[in-house]
C-alpha positions in Angstrom: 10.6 -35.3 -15.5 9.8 -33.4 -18.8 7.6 -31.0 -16.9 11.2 -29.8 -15.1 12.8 -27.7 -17.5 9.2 -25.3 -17.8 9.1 -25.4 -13.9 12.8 -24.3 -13.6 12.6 -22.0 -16.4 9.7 -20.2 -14.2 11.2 -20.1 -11.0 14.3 -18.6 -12.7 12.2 -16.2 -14.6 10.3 -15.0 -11.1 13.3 -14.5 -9.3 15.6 -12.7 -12.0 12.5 -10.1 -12.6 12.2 -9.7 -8.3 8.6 -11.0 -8.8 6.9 -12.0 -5.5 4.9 -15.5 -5.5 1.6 -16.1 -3.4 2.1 -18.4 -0.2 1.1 -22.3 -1.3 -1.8 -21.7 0.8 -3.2 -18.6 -0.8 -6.5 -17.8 -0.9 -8.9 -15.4 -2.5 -8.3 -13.0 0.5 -4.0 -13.1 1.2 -2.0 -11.0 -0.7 1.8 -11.4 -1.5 2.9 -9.2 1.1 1.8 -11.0 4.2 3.4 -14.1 5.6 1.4 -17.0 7.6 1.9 -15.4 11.1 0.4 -12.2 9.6 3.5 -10.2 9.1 3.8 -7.5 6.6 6.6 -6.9 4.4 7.5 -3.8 2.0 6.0 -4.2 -1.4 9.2 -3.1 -3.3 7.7 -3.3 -6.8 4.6 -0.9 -6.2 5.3 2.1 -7.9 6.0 0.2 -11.2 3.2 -2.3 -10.3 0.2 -0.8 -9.0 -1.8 2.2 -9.7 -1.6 5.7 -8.4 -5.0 6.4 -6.8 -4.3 9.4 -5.7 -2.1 12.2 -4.0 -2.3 14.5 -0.6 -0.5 17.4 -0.4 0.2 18.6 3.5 2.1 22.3 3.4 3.3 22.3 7.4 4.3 19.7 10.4 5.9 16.4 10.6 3.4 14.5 7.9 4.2 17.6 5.6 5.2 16.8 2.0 3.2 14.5 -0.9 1.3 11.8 -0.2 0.7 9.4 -2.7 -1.3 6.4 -2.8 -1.4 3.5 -4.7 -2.9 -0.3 -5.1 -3.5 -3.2 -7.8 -5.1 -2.7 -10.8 -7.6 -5.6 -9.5 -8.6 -3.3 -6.5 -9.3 -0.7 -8.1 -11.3 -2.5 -10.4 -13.2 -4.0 -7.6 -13.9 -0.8 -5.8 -15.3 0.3 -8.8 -17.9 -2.8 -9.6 -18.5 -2.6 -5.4 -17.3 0.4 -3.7 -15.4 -1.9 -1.3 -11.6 -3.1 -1.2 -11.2 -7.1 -2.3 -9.7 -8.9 0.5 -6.1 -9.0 -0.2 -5.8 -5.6 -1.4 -2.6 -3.8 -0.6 -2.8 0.0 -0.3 0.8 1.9 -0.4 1.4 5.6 0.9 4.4 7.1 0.0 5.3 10.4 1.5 8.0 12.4 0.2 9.2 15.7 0.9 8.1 18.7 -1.0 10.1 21.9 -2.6 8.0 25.2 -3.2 9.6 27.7 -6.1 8.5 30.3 -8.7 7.9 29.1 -12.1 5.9 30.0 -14.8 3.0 28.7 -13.6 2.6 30.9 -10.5 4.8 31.7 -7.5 4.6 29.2 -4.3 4.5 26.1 -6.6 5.0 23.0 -4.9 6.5 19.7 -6.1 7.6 16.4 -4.6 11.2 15.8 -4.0 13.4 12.8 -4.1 13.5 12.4 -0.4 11.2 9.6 0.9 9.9 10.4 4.5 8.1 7.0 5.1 5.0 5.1 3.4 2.0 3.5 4.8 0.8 0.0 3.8 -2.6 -1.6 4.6 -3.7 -4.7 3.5 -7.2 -5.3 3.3 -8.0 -9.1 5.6 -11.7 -9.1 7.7 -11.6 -13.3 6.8 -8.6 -14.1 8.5 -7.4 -11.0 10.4 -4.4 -12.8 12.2 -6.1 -12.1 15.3 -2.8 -13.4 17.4 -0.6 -10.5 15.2 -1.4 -6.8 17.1 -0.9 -4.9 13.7 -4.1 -6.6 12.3 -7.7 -5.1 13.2 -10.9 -3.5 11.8 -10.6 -5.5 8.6 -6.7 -4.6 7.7 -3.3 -5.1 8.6 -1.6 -2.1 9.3 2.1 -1.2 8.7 4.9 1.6 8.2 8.1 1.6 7.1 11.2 3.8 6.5 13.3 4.1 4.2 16.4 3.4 5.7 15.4 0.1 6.9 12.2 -1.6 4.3 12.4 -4.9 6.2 10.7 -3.8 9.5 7.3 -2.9 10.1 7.6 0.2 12.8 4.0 -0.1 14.1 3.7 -2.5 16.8 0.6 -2.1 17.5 -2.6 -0.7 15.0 -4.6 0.7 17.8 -1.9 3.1 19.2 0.3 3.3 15.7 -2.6 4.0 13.1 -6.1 3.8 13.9 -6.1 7.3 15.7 -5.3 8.6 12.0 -7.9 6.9 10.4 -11.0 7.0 13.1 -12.7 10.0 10.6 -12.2 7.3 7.7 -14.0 4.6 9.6 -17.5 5.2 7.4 -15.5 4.6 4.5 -13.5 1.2 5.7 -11.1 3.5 7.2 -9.3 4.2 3.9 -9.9 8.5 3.3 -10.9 7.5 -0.1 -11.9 11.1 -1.3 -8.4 11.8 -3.0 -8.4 9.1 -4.8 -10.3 10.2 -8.0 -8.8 7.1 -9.6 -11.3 4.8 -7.8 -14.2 7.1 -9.7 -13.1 7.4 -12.8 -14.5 5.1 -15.3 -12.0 6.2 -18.5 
């Protein structure tokens, strides 16, 4: 019974900061985000708690706007040591809308808005892959989610929702890891 009051003091402490706890059963490749049937939920906390690898910037169409990309200090880490994802790693992609204006620094200057178009998360599984769940496949599980609605995963599917998007990525784990300068960099 004296080991109660630390226990509660914990559990209180997790919830009041938001904080998301591993499943019981985690292992060295699950990752917070993903339930035991292999569902994916919204990592809410990423901007605050992961890194910013890098950014996109698409001037025209649908996918127009900034792209930024981020993941856990420990992945990047990794990549760096192995030039591969750990299992478990979550990748974020947030698009958001862009403005163009004149400022001092040149005419036609973009910059990303408030307004959040979607974001992207894969999480990196080739142990377990939830073979039974159609979002998982070629080593991750694939999601998208929008902003008026964080508890669904959109993509039903990986093969016909994502993978088209990533087939010239597939060399490189099917991540486009050339904007992401953040993996490189040693300082």
């Amino acid at each position: 019974m004296r080991y109660m009051y630390p226990l509660a003091t914990l559990l209180t402490t997790v919830v009041a900061l938001g904080l998301t706890l591993p499943p019981a059963n985690a292992d060295e490749s699950s990752s917070p985000y993903v339930d035991a049937k292999g569902n994916i939920s919204f990592p809410k906390d990423f901007r605050t708690s992961m890194v910013h690898l890098g950014s996109w910037f698409v001037p025209n169409g649908d996918a127009s706007g900034f792209h930024d990309v981020y993941t856990e200090k420990e992945s990047v880490e990794t990549y760096r040591n192995t030039g591969k994802f750990p299992e478990g790693a979550a990748l974020v992609k947030e698009l958001r809308a862009s403005h163009a204006g004149t400022y001092t620094t040149g005419a036609g200057v973009s910059y990303a808005t408030a307004e959040i178009k979607q974001w992207f998360v894969m999480i990196k599984n080739s142990k377990h892959g939830y073979s039974q769940n159609p979002i998982w496949g070629e080593g991750w599980g694939w999601a998208l989610f929008k902003p008026d609605d964080t508890t669904k995963n959109l993509a039903a599917d990986y093969k016909v929702d994502c993978l088209g998007c990533h087939v010239p990525a597939k060399d490189t784990d099917w991540v486009y890891t050339s904007a992401y300068p953040t993996l490189r960099a040693k300082n």
